[in-house]
MIRO-375934 format. One record per residue: x, y, z of N, C-alpha, C in turn; chain. Coordinates in steps of 0.1 Angstrom, whole numbers, plus 5000, padded with zeros to 4 digits. Each point is the difference from the previous one (the first is absolute). Example, Ala and Ser with C-alpha at 12.3 -4.5 7.8 and 13.67 -1.06 7.14 Angstrom:
5132, 4943, 5078, 4991, 5012, 5000, 5009, 5012, 5000, A .
4996, 5011, 4993, 5009, 5011, 5000, 4992, 5011, 5008, A .
//
This chain:
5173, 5190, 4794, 5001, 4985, 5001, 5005, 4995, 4986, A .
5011, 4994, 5003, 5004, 4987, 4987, 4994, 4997, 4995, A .
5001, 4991, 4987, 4990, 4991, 4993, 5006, 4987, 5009, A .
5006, 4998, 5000, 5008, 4988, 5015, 4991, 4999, 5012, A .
4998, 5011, 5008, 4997, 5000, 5008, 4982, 5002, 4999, A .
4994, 5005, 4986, 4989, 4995, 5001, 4994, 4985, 4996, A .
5010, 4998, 4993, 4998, 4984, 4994, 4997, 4989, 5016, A .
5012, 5004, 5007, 5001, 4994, 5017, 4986, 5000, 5003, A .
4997, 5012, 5008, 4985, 5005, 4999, 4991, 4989, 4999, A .
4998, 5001, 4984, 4988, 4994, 4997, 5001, 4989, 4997, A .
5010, 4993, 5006, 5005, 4983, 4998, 4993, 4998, 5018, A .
5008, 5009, 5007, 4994, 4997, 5015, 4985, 5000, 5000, A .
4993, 5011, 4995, 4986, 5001, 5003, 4994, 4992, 4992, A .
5005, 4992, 4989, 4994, 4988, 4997, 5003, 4988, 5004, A .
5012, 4997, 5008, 5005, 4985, 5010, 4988, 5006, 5010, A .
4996, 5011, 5009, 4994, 5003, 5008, 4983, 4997, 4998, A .
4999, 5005, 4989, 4985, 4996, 4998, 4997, 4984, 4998, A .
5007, 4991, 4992, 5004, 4985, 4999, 5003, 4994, 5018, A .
5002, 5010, 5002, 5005, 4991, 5021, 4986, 4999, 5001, A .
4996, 5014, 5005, 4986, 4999, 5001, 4988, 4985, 4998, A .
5000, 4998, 4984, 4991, 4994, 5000, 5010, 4986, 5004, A .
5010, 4995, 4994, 5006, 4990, 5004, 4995, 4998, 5020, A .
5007, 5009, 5003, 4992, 4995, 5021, 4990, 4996, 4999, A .
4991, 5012, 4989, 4986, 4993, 5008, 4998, 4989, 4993, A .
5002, 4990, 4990, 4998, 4985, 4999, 5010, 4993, 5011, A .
5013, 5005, 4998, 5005, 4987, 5013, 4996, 5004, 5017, A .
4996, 5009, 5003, 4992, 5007, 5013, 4984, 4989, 5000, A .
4994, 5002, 4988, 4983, 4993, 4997, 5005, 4985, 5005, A .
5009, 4992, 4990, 5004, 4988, 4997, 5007, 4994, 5018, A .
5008, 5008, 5005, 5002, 4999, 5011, 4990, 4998, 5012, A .
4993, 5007, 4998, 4988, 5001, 5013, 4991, 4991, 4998, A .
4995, 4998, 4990, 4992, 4991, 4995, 5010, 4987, 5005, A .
5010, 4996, 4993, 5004, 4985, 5005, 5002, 5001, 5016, A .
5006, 5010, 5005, 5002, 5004, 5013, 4987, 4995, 5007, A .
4988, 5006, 5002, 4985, 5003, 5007, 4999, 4981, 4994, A .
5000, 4998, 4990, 4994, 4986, 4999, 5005, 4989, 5004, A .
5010, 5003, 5002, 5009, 4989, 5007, 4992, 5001, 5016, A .
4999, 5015, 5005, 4995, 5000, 5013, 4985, 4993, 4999, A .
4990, 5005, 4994, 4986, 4996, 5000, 4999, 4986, 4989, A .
5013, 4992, 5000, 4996, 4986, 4985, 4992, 5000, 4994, A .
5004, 5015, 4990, 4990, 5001, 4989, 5007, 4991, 4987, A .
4988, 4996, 4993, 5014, 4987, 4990, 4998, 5013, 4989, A .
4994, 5011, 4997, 5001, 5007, 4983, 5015, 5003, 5001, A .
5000, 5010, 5005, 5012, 5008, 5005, 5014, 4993, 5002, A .
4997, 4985, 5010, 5011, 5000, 5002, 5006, 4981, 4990, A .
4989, 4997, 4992, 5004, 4990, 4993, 4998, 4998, 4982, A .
4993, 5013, 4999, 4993, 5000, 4983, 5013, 5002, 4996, A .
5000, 4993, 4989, 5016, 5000, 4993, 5015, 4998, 5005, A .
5010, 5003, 4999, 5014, 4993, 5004, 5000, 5016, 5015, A .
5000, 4989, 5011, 4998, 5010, 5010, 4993, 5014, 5003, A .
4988, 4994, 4994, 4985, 5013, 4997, 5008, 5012, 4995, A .
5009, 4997, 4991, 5003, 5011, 4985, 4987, 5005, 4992, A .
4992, 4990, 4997, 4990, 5001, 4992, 4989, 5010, 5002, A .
4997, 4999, 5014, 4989, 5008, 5005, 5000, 5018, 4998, A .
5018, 5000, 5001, 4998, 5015, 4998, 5000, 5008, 4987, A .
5003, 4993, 4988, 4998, 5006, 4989, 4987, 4997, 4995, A .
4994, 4991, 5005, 4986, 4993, 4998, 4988, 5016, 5006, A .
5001, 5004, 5010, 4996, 5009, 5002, 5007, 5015, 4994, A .
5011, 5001, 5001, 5005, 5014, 4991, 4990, 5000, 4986, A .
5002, 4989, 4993, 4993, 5000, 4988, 4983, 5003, 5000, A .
4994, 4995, 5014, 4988, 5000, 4999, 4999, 5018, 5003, A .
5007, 5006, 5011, 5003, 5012, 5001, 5001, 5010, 4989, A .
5007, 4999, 4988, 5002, 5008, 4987, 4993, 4997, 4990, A .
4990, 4991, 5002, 4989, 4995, 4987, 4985, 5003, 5009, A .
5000, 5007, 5011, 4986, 5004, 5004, 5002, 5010, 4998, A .
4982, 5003, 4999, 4992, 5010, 4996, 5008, 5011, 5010, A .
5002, 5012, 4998, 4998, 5014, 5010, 4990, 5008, 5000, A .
4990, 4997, 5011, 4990, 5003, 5003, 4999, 5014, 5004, A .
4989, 5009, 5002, 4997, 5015, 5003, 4988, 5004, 5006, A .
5000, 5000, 5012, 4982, 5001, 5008, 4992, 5012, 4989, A .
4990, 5001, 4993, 4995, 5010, 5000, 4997, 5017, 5004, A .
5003, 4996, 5012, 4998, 5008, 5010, 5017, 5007, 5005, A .
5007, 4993, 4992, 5011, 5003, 5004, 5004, 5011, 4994, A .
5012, 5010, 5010, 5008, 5015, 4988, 5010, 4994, 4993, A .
4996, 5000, 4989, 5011, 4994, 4984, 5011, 5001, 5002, A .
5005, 5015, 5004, 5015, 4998, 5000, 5007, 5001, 5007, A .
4995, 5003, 5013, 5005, 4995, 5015, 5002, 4985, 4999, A .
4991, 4998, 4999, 4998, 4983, 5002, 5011, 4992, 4994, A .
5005, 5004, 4987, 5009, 4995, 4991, 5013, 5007, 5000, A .
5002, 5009, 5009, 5008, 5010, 5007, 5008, 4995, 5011, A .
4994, 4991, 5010, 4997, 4998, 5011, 5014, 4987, 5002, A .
5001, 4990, 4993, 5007, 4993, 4999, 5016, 5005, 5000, A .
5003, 5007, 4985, 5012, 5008, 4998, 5008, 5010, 5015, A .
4985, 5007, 5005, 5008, 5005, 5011, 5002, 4993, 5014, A .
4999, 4990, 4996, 5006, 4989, 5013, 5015, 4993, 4996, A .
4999, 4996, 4986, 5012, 4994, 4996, 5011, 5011, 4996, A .
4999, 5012, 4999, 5008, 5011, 4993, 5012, 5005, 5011, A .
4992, 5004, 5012, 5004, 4996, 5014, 5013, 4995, 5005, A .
4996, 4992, 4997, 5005, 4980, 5006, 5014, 4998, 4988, A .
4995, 5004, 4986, 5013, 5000, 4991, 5009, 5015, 5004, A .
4996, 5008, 5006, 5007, 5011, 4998, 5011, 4992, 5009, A .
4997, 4999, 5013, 5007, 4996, 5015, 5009, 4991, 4992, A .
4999, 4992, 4996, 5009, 4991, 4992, 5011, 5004, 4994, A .
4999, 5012, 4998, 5009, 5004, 4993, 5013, 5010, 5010, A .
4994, 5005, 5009, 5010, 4999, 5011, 5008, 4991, 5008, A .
4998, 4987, 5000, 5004, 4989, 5005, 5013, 4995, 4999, A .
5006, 4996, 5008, 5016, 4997, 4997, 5002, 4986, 4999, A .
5002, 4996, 4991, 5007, 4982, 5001, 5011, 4995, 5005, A .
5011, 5011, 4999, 5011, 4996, 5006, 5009, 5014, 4996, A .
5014, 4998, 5006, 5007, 5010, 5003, 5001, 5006, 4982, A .
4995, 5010, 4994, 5001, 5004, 4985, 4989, 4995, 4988, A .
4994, 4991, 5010, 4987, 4994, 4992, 4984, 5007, 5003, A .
4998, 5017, 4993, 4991, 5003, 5000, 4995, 5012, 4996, A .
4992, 4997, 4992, 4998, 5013, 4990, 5002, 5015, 5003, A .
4994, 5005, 5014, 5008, 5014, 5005, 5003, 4995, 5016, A .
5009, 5002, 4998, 5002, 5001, 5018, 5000, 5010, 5005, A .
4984, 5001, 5009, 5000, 5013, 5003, 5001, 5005, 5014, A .
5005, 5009, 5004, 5007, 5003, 5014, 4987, 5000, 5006, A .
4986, 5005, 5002, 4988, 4999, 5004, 4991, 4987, 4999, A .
5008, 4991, 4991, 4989, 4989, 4998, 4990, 4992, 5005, A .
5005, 4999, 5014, 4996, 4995, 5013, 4984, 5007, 4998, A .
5002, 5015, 5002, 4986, 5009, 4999, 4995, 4998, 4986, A .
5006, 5000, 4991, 4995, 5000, 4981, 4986, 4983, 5004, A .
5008, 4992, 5006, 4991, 4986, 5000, 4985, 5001, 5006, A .
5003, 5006, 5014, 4989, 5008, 5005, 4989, 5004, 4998, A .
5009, 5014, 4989, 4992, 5010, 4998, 4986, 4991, 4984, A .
5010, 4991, 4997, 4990, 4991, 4987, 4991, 4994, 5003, A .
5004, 4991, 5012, 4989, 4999, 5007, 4989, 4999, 5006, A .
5002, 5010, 5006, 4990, 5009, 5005, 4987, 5002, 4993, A .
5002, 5000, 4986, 4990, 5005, 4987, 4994, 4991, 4998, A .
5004, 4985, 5005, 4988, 4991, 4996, 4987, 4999, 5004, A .
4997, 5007, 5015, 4987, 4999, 5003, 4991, 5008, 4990, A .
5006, 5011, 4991, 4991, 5007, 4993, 4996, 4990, 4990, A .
5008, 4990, 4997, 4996, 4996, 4987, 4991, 4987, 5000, A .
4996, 4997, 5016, 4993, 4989, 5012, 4989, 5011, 4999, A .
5000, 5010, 5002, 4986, 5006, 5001, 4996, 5001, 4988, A .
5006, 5009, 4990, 4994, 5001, 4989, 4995, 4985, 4994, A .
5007, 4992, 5002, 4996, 4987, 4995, 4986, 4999, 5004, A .
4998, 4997, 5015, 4985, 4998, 5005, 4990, 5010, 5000, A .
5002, 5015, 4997, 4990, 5010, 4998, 4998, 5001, 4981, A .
5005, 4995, 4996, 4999, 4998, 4982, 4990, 4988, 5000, A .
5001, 4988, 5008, 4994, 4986, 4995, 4985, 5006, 5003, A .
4998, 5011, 5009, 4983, 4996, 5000, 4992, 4992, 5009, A .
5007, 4994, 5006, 5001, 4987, 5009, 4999, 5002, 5018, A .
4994, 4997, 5007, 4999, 5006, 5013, 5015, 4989, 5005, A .
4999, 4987, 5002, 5009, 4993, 5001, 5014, 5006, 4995, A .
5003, 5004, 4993, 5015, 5004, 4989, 5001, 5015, 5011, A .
4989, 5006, 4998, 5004, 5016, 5006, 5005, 4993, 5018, A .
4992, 4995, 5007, 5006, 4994, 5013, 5009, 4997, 5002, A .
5003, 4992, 4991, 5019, 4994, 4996, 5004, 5006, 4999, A .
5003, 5012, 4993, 5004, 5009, 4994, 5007, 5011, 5015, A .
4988, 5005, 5000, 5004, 5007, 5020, 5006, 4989, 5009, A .
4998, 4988, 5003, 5008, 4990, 5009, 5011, 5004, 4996, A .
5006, 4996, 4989, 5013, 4999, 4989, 5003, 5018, 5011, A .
4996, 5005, 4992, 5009, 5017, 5004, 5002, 5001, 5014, A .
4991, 4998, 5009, 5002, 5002, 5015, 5012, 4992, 4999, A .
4997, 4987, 5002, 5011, 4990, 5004, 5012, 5005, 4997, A .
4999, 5003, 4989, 5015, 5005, 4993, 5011, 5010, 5006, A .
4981, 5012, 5000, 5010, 5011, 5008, 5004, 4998, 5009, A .
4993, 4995, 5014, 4999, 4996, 5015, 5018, 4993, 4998, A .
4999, 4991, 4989, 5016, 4990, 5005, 5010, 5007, 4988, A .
5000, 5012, 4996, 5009, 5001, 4997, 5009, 5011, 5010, A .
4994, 5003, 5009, 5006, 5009, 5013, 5009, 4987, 5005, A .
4996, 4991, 5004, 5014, 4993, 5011, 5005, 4995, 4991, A .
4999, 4994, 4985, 5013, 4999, 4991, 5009, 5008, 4998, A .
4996, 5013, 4996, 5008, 5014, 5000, 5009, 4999, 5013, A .
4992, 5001, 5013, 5012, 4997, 5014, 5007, 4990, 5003, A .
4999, 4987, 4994, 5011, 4990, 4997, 5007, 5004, 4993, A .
5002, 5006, 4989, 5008, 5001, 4989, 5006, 5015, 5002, A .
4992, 5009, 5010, 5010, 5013, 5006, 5013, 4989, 5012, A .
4994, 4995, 5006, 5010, 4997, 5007, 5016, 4992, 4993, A .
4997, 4996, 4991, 5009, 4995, 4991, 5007, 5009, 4994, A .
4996, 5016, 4996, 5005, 5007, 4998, 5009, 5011, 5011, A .
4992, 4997, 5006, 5010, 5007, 5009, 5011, 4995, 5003, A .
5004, 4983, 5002, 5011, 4998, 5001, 5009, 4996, 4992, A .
4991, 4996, 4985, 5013, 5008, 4986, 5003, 5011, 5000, A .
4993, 5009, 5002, 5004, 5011, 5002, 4997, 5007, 4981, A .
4991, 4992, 5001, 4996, 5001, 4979, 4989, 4997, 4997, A .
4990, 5005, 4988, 4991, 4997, 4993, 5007, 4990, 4988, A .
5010, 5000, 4995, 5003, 4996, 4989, 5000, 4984, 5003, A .
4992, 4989, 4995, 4997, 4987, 5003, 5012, 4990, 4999, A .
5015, 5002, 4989, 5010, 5000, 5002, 5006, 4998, 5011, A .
5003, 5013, 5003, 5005, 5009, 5018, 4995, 4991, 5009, A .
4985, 4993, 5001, 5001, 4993, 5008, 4999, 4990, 5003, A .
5005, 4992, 4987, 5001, 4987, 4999, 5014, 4996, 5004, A .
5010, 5011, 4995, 5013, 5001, 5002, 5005, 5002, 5013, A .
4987, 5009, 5009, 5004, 5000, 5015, 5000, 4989, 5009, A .
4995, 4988, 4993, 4997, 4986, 5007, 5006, 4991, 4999, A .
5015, 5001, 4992, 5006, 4991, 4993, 5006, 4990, 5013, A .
5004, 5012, 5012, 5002, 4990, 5009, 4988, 4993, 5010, A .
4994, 5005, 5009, 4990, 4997, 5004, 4980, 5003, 4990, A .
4994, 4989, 4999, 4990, 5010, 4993, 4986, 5005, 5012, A .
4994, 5008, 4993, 4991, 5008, 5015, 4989, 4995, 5006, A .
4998, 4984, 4997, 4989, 4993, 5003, 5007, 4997, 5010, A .
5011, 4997, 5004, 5008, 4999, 5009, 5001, 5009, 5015, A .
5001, 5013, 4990, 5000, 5015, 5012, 4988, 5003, 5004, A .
4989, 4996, 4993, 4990, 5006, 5002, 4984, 4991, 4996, A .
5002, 4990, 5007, 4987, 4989, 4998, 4988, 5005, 4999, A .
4995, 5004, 5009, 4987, 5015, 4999, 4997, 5005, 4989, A .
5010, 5005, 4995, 4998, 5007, 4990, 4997, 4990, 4986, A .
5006, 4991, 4998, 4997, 4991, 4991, 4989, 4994, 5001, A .
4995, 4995, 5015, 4987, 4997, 5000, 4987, 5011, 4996, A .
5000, 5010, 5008, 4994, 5010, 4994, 5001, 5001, 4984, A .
5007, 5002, 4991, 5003, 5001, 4988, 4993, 4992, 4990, A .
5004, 4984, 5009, 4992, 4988, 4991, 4985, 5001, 5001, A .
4993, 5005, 5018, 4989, 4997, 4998, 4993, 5011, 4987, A .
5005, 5010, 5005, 4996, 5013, 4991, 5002, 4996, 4984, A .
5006, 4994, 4994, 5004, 4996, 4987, 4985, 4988, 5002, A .
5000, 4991, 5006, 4986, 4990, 4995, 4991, 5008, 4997, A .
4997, 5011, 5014, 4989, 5011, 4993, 4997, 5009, 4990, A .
5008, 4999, 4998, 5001, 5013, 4988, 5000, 4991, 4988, A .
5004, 4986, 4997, 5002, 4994, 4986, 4982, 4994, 5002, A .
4990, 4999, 5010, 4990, 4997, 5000, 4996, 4985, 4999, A .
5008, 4993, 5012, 5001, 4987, 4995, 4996, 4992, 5015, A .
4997, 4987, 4999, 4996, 4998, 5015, 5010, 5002, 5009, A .
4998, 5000, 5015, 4987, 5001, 5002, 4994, 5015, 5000, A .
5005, 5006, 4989, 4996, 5018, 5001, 4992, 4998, 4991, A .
4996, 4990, 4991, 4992, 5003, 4986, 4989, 5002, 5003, A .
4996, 5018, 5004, 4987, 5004, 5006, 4992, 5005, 4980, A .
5010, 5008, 4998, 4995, 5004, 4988, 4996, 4985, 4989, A .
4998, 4987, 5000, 4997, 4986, 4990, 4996, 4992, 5007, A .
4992, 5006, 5014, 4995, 4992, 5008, 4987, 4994, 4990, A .
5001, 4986, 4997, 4990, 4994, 4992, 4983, 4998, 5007, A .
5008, 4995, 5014, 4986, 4998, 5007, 4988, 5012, 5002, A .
5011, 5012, 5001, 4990, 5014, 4999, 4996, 5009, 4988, A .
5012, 4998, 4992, 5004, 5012, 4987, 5001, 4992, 4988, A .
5001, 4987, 4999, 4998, 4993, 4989, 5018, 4998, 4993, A .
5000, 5011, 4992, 5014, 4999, 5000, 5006, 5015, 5002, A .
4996, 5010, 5005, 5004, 5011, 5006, 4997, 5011, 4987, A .
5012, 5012, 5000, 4996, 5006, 4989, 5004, 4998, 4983, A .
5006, 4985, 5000, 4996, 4995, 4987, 4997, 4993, 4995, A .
4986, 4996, 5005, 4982, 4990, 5000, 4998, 5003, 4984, A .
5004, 5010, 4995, 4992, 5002, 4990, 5010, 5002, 4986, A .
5011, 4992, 5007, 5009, 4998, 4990, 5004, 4991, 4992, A .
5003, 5001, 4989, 5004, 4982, 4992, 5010, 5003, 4992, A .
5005, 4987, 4993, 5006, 5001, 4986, 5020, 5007, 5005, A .
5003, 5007, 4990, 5011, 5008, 5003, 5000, 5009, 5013, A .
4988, 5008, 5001, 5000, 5005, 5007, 4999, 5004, 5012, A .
4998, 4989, 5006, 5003, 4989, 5014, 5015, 4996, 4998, A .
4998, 4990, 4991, 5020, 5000, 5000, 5011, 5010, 5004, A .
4993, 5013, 4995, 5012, 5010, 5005, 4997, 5006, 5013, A .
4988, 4996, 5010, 5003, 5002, 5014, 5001, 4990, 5007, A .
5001, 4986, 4995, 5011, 4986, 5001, 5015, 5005, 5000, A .
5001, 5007, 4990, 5014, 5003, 4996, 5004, 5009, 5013, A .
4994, 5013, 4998, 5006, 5010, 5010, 5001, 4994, 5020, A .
4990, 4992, 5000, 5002, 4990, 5015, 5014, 4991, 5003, A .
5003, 4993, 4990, 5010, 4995, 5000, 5009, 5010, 5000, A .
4996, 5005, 4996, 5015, 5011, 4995, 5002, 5008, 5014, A .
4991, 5004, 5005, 5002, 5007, 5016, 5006, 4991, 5008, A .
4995, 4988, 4996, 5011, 4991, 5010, 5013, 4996, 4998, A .
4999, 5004, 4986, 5016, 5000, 4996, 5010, 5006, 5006, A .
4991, 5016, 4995, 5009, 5013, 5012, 5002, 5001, 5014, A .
4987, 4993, 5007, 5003, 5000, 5014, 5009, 4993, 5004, A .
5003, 4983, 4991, 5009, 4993, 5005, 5018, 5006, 4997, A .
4997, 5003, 4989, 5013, 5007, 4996, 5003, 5012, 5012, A .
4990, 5008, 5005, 5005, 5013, 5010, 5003, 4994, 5013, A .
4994, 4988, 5010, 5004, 4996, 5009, 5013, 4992, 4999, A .
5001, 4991, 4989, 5013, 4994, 4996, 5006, 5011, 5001, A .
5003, 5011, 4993, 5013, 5018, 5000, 4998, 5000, 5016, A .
4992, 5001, 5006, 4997, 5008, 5014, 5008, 4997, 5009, A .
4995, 4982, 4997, 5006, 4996, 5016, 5003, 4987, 4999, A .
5003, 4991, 4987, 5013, 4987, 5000, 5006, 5004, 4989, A .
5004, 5010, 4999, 5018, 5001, 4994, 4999, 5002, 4982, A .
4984, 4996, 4995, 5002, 5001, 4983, 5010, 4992, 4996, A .
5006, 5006, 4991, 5004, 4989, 4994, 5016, 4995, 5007, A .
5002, 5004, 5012, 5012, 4999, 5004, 4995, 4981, 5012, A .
5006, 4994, 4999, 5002, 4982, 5012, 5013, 5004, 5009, A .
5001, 4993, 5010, 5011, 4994, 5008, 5010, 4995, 4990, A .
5011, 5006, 5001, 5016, 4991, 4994, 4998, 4995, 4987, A .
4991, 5007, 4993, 4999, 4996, 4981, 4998, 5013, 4996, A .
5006, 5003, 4986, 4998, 5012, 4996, 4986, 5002, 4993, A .
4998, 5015, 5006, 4983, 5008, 4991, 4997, 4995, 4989, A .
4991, 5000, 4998, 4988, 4993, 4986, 4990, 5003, 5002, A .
4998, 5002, 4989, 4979, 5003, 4998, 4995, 4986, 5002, A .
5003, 4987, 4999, 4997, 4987, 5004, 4996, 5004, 5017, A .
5006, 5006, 5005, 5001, 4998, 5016, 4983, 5007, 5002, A .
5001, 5009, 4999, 4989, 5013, 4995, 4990, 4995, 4997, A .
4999, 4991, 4986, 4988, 4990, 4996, 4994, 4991, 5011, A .
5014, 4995, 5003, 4997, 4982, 5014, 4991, 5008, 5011, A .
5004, 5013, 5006, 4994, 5005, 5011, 4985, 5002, 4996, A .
4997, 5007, 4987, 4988, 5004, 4992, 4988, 4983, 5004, A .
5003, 4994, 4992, 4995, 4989, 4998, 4998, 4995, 5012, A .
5007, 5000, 5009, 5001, 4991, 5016, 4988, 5011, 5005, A .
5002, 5012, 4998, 4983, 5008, 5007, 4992, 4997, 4993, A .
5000, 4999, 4986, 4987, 4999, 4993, 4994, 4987, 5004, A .
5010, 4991, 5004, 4992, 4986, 5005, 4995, 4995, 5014, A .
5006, 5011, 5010, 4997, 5004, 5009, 4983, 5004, 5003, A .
4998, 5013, 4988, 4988, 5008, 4998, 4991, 4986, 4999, A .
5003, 4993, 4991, 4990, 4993, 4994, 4994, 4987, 5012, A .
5011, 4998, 5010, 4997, 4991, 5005, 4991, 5004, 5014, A .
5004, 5015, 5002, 4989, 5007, 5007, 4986, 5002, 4992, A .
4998, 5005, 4991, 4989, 4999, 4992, 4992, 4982, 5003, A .
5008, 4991, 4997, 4998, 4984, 5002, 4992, 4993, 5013, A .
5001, 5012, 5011, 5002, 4994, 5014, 4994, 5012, 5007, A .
5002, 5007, 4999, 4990, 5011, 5013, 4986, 5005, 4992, A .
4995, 5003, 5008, 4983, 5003, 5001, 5000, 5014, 4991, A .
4991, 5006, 5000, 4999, 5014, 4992, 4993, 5006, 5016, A .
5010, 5010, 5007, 4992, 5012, 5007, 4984, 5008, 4996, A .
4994, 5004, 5011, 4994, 5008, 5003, 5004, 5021, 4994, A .
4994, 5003, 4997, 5001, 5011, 4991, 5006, 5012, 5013, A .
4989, 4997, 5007, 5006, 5008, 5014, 5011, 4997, 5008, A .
5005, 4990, 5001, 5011, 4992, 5006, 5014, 5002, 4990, A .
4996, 4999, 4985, 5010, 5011, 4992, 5005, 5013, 5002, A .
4990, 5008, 5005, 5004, 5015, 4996, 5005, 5001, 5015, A .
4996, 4994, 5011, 5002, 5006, 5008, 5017, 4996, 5003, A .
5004, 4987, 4995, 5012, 4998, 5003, 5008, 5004, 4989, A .
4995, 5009, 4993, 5011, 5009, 5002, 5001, 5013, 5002, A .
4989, 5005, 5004, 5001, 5015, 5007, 5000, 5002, 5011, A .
4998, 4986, 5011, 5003, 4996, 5019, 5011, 4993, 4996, A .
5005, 4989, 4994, 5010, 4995, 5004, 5014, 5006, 4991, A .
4997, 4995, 4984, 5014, 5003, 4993, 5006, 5014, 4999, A .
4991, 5010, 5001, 5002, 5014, 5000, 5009, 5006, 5008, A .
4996, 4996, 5015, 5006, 5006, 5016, 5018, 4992, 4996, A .
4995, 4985, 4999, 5007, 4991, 5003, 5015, 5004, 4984, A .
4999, 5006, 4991, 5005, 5007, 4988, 5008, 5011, 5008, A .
4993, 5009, 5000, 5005, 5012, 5008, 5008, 4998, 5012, A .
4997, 4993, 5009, 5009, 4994, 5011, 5010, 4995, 4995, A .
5006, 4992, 4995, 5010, 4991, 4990, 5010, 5008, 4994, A .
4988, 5012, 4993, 5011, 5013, 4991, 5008, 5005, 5009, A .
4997, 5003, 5013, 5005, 5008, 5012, 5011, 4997, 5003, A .
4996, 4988, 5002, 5009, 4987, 5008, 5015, 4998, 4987, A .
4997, 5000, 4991, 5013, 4996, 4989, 5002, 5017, 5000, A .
4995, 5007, 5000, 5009, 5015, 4999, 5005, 5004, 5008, A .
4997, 4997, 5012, 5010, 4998, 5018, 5006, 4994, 5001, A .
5002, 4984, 4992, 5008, 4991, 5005, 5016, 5007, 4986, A .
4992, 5004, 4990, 5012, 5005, 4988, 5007, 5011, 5007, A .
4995, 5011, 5002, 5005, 5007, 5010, 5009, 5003, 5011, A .
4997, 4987, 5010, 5008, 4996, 5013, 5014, 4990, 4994, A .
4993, 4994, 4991, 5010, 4988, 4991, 5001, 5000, 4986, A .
5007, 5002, 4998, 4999, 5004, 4983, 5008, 4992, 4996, A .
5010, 4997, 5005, 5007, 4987, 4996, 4992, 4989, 4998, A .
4992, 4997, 5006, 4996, 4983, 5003, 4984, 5006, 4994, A .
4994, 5008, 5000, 4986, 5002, 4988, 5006, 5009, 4992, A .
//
């Protein structure tokens, strides 16, 4: 490797780490004005020049508190626990494509690389709540993993079916397969499937089994403060970053519109339009039943995933022109 090409490098993986926290204030600032406008809360949505004020007002209270440590707690799990949720969440980032040449590796597997990152957060959901000491945190802690695991099976089968009809792992490949039609289009199912599976897995209503307050307090990071809460603030936002960014690739086109040329603007617009989406589901539906979670998705989205895959690898098959 060049000195060029490492210089590139580590200019990307520091715009990348800088995205990061940048979302999560305008993701925080968003939802907050967003939710308050729904419930007319006046902090949120009128403290300062269009409730600007409220969010630096709390970041600050955020980085000038104490970071607290149960007694009882394992020292360096506990202080461990954080990092392997955010480390994750920045790696996947770095697979990510912004537009046609805009991204640090473009990797022919990426599709699976995002996945496979992942996947690793429930360890760092458990470790978090088996470190605090805490019966509440450890409970959250297992919610968080099940849920996770349980819905990352029919996301995986939304996002095989996508592949099958790019005919690619490489996230590129199948952004570029949609330039004419995109696959929310070919394949509604599948996008539904995808989205619900994406609420569940970022652990947000009405899936927020793991920060259920009325049972768990604040799930498995009750016993958290200061910075180091902030960085499993950080890493949440940030899952929602990637999920919105992988359904945007999947299945409306990325950064490609109707009759205007590609942009990472296009890419963003889609990003943002789910993220407010998410939030306004969060705003408006109830929080499920724990059992009425799992089961929909190992009776309904599971069967109903696998059925769908079938269906787009028969229909590519018979028609390969038109899927």
């Amino acid at each position: 490797m060049s000195v060029g090409q490492l210089m590139r490098a580590l200019v990307w993986l520091v715009g990348l780490l800088a995205l990061m926290g940048v979302n999560t204030l305008m993701f925080v600032w968003w939802e907050r004005k967003f939710i308050a406008r729904i419930h007319r809360r006046h902090g949120p949505l009128h403290h300062g020049w269009h409730g600007l004020l409220q969010l630096p007002a709390d970041g600050l209270k955020m980085l000038t508190k104490e970071s607290t440590r149960p007694l009882a707690a394992d020292r360096m799990f506990f202080s461990l626990a954080p990092a392997m949720v955010v480390v994750p969440t920045y790696v996947a980032y770095v697979a990510l494509p912004f537009g046609p040449g805009a991204a640090l590796v473009d990797m022919r597997h990426g599709l699976f690389f995002v996945f496979a990152f992942q996947a690793l957060l429930p360890v760092g959901f458990t470790v978090a709540g088996w470190a605090s000491a805490n019966k509440y945190s450890l409970l959250g802690a297992l919610r968080s993993s099940a849920q996770q695991i349980s819905y990352e099976v029919p996301m995986l089968l939304g996002a095989l079916s996508v592949v099958v009809m790019a005919g690619s792992l490489r996230l590129t490949d199948i952004v570029s397969a949609q330039h004419a039609v995109w696959y929310v289009f070919k394949q509604p199912v599948g996008f539904v499937l995808t989205c619900v599976a994406m609420i569940a897995e970022m652990n947000r209503t009405p899936f927020d089994m793991p920060e259920a307050e009325s049972e768990l307090v604040a799930g498995y990071n009750v016993e958290y403060s200061g910075m180091r809460y902030g960085l499993f603030m950080m890493a949440e936002y940030s899952v929602m970053f990637v999920g919105t960014m992988l359904v945007s690739m999947l299945y409306l086109g990325g950064w490609n519109l109707p009759f205007l040329p590609a942009s990472p603007l296009w890419l963003l617009l889609k990003v943002w339009l789910l993220v407010t989406a998410l939030i306004w589901v969060r705003g408006t539906l109830p929080r499920v039943r724990v059992d009425i979670l799992m089961e929909t998705s190992w009776k309904v989205l599971i069967p109903i995933g696998f059925a769908n895959l079938l269906l787009i690898g028969l229909l590519t098959t018979i028609w390969p022109r038109v899927f």
